[in-house]
N, C-alpha and C positions, 0 to 999 in steps of 0.2 A: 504493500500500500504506500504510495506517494500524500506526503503531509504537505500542503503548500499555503505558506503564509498570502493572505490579501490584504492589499492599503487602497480605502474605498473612500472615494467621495461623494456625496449628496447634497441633493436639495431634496429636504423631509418635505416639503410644502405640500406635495398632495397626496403622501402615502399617510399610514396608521400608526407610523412607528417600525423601528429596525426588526421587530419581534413577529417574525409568522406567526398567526393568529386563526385558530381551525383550519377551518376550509378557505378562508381570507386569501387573497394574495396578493393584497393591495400593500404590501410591507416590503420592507428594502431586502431583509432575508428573502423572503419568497421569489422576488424578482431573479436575486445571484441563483440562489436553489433551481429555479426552472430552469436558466439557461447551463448551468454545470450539468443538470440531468441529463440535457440533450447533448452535451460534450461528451460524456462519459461513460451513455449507455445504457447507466442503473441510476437508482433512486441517491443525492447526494444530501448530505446534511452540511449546512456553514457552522461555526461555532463563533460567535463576536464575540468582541471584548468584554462587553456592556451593553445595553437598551439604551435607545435614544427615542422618546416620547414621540408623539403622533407630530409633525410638522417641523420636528429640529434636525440640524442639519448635522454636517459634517466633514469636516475637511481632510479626516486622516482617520477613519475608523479602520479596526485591524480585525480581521478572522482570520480561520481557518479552514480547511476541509482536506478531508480524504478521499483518494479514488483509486480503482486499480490499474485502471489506462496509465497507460505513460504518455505524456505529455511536459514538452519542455515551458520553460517557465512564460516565455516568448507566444508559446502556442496557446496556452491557457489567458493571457492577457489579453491578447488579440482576437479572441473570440467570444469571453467577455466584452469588451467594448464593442462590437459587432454587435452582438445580440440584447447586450440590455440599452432601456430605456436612457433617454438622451441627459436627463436629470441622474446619472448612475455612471460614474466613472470609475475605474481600477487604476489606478495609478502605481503597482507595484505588486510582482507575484515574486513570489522565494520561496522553494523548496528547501523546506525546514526537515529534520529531525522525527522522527516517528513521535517522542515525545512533547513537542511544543505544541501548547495551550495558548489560543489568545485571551481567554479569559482566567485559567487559572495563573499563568505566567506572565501578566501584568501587576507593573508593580504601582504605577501611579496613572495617574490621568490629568488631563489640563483642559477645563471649558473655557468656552470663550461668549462673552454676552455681549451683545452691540445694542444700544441706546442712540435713538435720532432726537437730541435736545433741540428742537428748535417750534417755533408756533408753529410753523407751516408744514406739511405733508412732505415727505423725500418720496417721486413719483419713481425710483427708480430701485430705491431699498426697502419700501414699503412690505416687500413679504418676506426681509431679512433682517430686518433690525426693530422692534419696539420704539413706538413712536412716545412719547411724554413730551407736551409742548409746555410744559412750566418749568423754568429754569432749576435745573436739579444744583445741590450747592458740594460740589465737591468734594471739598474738607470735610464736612459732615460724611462724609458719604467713607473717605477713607479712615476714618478715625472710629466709623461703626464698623467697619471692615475687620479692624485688630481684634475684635468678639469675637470672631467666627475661625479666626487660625486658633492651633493645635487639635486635641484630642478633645471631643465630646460627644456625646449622647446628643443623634440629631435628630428625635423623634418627631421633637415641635414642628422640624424641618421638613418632614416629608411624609408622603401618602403613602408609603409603603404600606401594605396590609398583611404580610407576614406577623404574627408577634414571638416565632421561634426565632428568629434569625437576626444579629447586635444590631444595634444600632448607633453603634459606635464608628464614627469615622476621623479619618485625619487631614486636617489643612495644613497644606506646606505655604504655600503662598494664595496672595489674594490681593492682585495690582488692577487700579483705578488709572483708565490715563482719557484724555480730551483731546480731542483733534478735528476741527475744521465743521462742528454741529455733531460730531458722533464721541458720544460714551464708551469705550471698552472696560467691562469687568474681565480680569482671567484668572481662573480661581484651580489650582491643581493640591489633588488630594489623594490619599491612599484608596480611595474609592468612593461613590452618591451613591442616594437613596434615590427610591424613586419621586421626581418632583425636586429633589433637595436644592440644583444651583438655581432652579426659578424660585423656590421660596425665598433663599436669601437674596439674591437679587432684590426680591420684592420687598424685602425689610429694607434693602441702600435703598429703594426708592422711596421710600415712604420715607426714612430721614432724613434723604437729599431735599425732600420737598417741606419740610418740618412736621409730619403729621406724626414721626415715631422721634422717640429722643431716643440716641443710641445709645446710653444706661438701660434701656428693657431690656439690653437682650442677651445678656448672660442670664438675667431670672425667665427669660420666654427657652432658653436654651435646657434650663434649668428645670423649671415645672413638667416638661417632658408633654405638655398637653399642644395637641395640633390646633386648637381651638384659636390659641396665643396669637397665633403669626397668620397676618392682615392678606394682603396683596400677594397675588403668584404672578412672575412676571409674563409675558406672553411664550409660545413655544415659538415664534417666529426670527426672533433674536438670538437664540440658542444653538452653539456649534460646536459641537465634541472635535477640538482641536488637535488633541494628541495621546496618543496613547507610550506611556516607558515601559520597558523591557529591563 
């Protein structure tokens, strides 16, 4: 069996989500799924790093899969981009190790959230970036930011609906920067829940614009109740930037 690593890029905008779903095949797995089936002969399974919600994007997501066909690395990339959809790019096949996991052998991850600050509509980023036409205030924005690196219990944070499995994750960084009407959040951690970088997102928004004072949110971090934490940011803004090894 041939293990062969993928580096995939998308626009989520009119699938369900990275995640085949039944019978669905409206998801970015399903899409690679069909067309490796037809590459390969037999029924193929992707394994990704992580779930990326219904409408977010992606600029560097990582699987994997196995087949028995040989095919060189050249040949499996060029027939992915042949047959998937125009919004589904491959940009990198490597045949890996029998053993490599894109999900269990990731070690960090990096999102990336884009905010359009300005009154007026961006007719051109409108189904890539979260529009907020009231001046967000920066400094506030970074300085709520410092709450949310290290280790904590981020229940408050997310829609997960498992309650066996931690809810403990790790922020390594969490950089604020401003450029030309656009907000970048990019936040890399030992792994999100599900919903986790739109809720925090949703909390800098809500203190950029004064309605949260960033003293909440080590106690919203804290009470562990999802009830706490106000605004979720849009999924159209949202882009799984990077996956470490």
């Amino acid at each position: 069996m041939n293990n062969y690593k993928l580096t995939i890029q998308y626009d989520g905008g009119r699938y369900k989500g990275w995640q085949r779903l039944g019978n669905s095949d409206n998801t970015i797995q399903g899409k690679i799924e069909n067309v490796l089936t037809e590459l390969a002969g037999e029924k193929i399974e992707i394994i990704g790093s992580g779930r990326t919600d219904a409408g977010v994007h992606a600029l560097a997501q990582i699987a994997n899969f196995k087949m028995r066909k040989d095919a060189t690395e050249d040949e499996v990339m060029k027939y992915l981009n042949r047959y998937l959809p125009h919004d589904i790019s491959v940009t990198d096949v490597t045949l890996m190790h029998d053993r490599f996991h894109s999900r269990y052998n990731a070690k960090d991850k990096t999102y990336l959230y884009k905010i359009w600050n300005e009154q007026y509509t961006h007719p051109f980023m409108r189904k890539y970036s979260m529009h907020v036409d009231e001046k967000l205030d920066i400094e506030k924005m970074r300085h709520a930011s410092q709450h949310f690196l290290g280790e904590h219990d981020f229940t408050s944070y997310s829609n997960a609906k498992s309650k066996k499995k931690s809810m403990v994750r790790e922020i390594y960084s969490l950089d604020i920067t401003e450029d030309a009407g656009f907000i970048e959040i990019s936040i890399r951690g030992n792994g999100f829940l599900y919903n986790m970088v739109r809720k925090i997102v949703g909390s800098l928004i809500e203190v950029g614009l004064g309605e949260m004072d960033a003293a909440a949110i080590p106690a919203i971090l804290e009470s562990k109740e999802r009830i706490q934490t106000g605004r979720m940011a849009d999924g159209e803004g949202l882009y799984l930037e990077k996956v470490g090894f």
